[in-house]
NULO-46998 format. One line per 5 residues: number of its first residue (from 1); for each residue x, z, y of N, C-alpha, C. Coordinates in steps of 0.02 Angstrom, whole numbers, plus 50000, padded with zeros to 5 digits. Example, Ala and Ser with C-alpha at 12.3 -4.5 7.8 and 13.67 -1.06 7.14 Angstrom:
# NULO-46998
1 = 50660 50390 49716 50615 50390 49775 50660 50390 49835 | 50642 50354 49888 50684 50357 49947 50645 50394 50002
END
This chain:
# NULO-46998
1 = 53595 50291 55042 53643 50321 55087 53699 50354 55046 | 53771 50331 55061 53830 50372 55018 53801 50447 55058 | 53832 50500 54988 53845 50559 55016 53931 50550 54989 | 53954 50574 55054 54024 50575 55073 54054 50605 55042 | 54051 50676 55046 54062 50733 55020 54066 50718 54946
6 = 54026 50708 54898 54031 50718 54837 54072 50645 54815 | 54083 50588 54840 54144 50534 54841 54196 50552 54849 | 54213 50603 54905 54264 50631 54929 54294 50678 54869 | 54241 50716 54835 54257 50755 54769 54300 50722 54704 | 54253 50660 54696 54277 50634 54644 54330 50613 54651
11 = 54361 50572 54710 54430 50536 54723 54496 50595 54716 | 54462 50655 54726 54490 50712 54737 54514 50746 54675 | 54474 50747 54645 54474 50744 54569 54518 50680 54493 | 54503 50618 54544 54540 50562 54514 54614 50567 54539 | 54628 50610 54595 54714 50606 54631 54731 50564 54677
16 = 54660 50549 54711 54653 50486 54761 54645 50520 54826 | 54695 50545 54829 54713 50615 54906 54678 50571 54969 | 54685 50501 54975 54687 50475 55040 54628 50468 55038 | 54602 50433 55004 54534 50407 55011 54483 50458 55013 | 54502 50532 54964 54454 50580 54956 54443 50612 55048
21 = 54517 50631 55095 54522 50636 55163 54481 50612 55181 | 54491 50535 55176 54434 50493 55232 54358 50507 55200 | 54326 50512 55150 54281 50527 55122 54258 50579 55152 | 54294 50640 55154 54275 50715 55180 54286 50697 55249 | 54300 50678 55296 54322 50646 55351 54257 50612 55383
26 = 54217 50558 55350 54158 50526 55371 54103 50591 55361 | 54119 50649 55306 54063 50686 55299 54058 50732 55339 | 54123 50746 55371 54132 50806 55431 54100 50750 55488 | 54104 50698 55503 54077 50663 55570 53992 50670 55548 | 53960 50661 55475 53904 50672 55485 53877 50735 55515
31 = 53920 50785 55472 53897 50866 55486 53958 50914 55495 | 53953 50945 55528 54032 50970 55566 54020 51035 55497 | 54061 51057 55447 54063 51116 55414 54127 51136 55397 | 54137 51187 55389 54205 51200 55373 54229 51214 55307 | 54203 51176 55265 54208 51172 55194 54239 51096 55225
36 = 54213 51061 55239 54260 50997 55252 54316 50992 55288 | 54314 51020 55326 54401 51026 55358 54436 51087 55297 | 54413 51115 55273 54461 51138 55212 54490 51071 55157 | 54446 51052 55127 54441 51030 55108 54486 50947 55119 | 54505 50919 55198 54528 50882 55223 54615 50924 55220
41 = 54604 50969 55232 54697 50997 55232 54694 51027 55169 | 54658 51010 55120 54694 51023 55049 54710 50954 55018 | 54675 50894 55063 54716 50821 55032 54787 50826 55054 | 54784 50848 55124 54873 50826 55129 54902 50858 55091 | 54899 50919 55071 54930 50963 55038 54942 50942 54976
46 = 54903 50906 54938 54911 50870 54862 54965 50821 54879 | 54959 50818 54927 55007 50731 54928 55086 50768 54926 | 55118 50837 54927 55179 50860 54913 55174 50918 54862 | 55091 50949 54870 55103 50998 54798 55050 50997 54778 | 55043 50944 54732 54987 50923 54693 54970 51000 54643
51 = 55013 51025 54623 55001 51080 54570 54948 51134 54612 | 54978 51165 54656 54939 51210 54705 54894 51198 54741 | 54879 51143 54763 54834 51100 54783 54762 51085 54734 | 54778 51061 54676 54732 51076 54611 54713 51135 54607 | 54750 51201 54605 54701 51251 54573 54692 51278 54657
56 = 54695 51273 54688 54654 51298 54746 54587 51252 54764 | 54597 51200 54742 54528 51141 54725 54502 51178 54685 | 54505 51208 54609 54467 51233 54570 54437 51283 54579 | 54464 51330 54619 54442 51388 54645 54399 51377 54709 | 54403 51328 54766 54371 51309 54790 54275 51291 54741
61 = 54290 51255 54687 54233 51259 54658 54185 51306 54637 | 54216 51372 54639 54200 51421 54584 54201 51476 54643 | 54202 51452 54720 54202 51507 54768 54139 51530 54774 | 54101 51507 54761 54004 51515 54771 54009 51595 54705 | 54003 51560 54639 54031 51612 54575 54076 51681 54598
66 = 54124 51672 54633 54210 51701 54653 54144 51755 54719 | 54099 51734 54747 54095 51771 54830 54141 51754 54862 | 54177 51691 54862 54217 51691 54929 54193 51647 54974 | 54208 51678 55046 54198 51613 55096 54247 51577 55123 | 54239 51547 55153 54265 51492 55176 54334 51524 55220
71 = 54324 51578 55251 54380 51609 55278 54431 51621 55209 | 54390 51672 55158 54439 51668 55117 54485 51626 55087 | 54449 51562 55082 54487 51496 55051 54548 51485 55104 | 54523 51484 55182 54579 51482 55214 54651 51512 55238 | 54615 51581 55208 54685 51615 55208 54727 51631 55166
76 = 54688 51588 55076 54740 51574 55039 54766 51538 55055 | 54750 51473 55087 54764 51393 55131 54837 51421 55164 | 54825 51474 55208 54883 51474 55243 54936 51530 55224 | 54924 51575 55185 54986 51590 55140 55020 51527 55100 | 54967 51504 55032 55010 51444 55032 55075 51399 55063
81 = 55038 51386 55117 55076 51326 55162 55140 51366 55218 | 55128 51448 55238 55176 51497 55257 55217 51489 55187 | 55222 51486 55122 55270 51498 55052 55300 51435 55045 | 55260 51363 55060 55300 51319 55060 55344 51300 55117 | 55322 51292 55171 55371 51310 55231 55452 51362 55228
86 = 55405 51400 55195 55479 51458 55188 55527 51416 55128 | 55494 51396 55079 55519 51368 55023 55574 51316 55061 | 55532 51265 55098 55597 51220 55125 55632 51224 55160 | 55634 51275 55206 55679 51333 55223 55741 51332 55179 | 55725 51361 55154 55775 51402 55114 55811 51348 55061
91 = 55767 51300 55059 55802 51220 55008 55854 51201 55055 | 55820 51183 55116 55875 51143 55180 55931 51202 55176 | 55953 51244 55179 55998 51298 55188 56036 51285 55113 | 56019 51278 55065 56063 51267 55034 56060 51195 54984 | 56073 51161 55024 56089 51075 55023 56135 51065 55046
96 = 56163 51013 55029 56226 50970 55047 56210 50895 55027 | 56225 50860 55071 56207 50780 55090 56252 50745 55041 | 56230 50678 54999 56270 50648 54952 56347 50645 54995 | 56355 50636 55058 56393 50597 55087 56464 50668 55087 | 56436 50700 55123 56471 50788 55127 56489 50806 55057
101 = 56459 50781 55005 56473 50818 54943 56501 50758 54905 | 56514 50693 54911 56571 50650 54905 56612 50662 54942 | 56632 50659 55007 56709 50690 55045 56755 50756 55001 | 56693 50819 54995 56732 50857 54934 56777 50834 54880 | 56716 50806 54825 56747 50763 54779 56829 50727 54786
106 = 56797 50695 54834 56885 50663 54854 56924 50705 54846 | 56930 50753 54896 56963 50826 54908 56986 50849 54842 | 56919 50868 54787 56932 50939 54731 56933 50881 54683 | 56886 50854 54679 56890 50797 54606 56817 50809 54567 | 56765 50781 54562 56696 50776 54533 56681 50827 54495
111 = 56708 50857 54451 56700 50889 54406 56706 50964 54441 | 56743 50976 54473 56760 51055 54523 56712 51057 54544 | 56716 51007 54604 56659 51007 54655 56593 51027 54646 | 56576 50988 54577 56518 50999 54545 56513 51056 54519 | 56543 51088 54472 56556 51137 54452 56539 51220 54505
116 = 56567 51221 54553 56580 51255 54636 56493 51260 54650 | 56465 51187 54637 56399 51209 54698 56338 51204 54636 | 56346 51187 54578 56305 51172 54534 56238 51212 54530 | 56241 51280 54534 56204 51323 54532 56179 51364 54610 | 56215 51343 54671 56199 51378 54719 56171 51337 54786
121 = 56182 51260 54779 56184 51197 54791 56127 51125 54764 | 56081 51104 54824 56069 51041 54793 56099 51005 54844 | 56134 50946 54790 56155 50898 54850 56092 50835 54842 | 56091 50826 54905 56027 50774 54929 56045 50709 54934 | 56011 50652 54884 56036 50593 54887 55968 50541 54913
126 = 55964 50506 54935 55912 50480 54980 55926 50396 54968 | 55962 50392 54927 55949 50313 54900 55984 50291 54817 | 55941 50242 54806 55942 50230 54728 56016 50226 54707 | 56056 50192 54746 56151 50161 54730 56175 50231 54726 | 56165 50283 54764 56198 50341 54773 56181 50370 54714
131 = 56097 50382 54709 56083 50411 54633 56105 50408 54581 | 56130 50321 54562 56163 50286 54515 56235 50315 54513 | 56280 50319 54542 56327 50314 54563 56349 50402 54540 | 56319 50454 54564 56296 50528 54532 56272 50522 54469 | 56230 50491 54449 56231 50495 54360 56287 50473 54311
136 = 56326 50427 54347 56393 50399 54317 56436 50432 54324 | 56437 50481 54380 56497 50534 54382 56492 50592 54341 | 56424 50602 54337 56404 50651 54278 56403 50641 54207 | 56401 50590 54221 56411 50577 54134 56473 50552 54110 | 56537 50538 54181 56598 50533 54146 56631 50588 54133
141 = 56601 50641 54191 56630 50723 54202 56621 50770 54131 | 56566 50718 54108 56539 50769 54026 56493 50816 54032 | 56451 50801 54091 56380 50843 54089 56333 50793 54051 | 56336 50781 54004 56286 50734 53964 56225 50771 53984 | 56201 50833 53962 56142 50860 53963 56105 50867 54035
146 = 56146 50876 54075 56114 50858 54155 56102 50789 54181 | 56135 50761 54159 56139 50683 54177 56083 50641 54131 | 56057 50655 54074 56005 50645 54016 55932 50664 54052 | 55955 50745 54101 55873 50790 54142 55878 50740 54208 | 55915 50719 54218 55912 50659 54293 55890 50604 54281
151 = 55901 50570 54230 55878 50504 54221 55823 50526 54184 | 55767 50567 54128 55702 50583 54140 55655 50573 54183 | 55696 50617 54240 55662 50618 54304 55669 50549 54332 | 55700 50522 54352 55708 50454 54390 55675 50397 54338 | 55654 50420 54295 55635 50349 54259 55571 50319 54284
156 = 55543 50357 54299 55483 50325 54326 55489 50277 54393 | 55530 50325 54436 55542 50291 54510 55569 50220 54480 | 55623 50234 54440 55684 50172 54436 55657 50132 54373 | 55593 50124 54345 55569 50082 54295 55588 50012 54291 | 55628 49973 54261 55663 49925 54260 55713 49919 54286
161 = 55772 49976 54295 55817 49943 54319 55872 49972 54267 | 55921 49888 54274 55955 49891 54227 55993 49952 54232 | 56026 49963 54272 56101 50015 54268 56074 50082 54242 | 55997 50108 54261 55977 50167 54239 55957 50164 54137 | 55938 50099 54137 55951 50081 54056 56023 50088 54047
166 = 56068 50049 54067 56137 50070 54024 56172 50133 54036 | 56140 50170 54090 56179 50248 54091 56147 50267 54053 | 56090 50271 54028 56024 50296 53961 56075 50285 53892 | 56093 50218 53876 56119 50211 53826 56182 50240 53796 | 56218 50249 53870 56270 50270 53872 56295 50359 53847
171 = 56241 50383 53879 56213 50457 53872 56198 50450 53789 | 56144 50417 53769 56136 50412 53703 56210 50409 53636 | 56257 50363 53667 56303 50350 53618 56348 50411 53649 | 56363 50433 53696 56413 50497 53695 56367 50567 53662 | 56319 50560 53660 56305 50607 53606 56279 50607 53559
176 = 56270 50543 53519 56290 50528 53447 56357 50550 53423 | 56380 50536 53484 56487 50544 53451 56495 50604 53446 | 56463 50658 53493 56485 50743 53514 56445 50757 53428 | 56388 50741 53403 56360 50743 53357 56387 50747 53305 | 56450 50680 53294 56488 50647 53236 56556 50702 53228
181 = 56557 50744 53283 56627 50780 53271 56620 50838 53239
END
């Protein structure tokens, strides 16, 4: 006979959010406890903050050790998820849409614009051409060093694609040259 529960652990443990759910999911239909419905809303929760999600898993382990119960776990559960809520709050409030923050551009000219919201501002881009298209403006504007921390980040998403290789290279040889002077 699987025990659910401790499948549900390991997948949980491997970063296998979905499968560990359904795992803890068949083990709550065997036995209704509320270690498993914790346990079930700390998968979703990995699937956007894997970091906080982990050490509240770890501490979950060590709650027997800790004296905590199960209430306790939950009302770290929902501070948590009250801090991220507020968090995207307060992200959406200060965003600006690729589209709104190209019309500027037109207006001030890439480099202002950018300049203006850089620090008080994320502008939100929601597809790869647009992304592309923002790393090329940044790296003609002469933010080499921001445009170098963007394509880091995107390399994984954008693994094989050419244009994010030649803005890479490109970044590379303008600061060989800033180097050479």
């Amino acid at each position: 006979m699987t025990d659910y529960k401790k499948a549900g652990l390991r997948a949980f443990n491997k970063g296998e959010f979905d499968a560990a759910a359904s795992y803890f999911s068949l083990a709550y239909e065997k036995k209704s406890d509320e270690k498993l419905l914790f346990l079930i809303t700390l998968c979703s929760l990995a699937k956007t903050r894997r970091d906080e999600a982990m050490t509240l898993f770890e501490i979950f382990k060590l709650k027997d050790k800790l004296g905590m119960s199960p209430a306790d776990l939950d009302e770290i559960l929902g501070a948590l998820e009250a801090k991220i809520d507020e968090d995207e709050d307060h992200e959406e409030q200060n965003a600006i849409s690729y589209a709104d923050f190209m019309d500027a551009v037109k207006r001030g000219g890439f480099k202002s614009v950018f300049e203006d919201i850089m620090f008080s501002t994320r502008v939100m881009i929601d597809n790869r051409d647009d992304f592309l298209e923002f790393l090329q403006n940044l790296i003609k504007n002469d933010f080499i060093e921001m445009g170098l921390n963007y394509i880091e980040t995107a390399a994984v998403m954008f693994a094989g694609d050419e244009r994010l290789s030649a803005l890479a290279r490109e970044i590379n040889e303008r600061a060989q040259n800033e180097n050479l002077r």
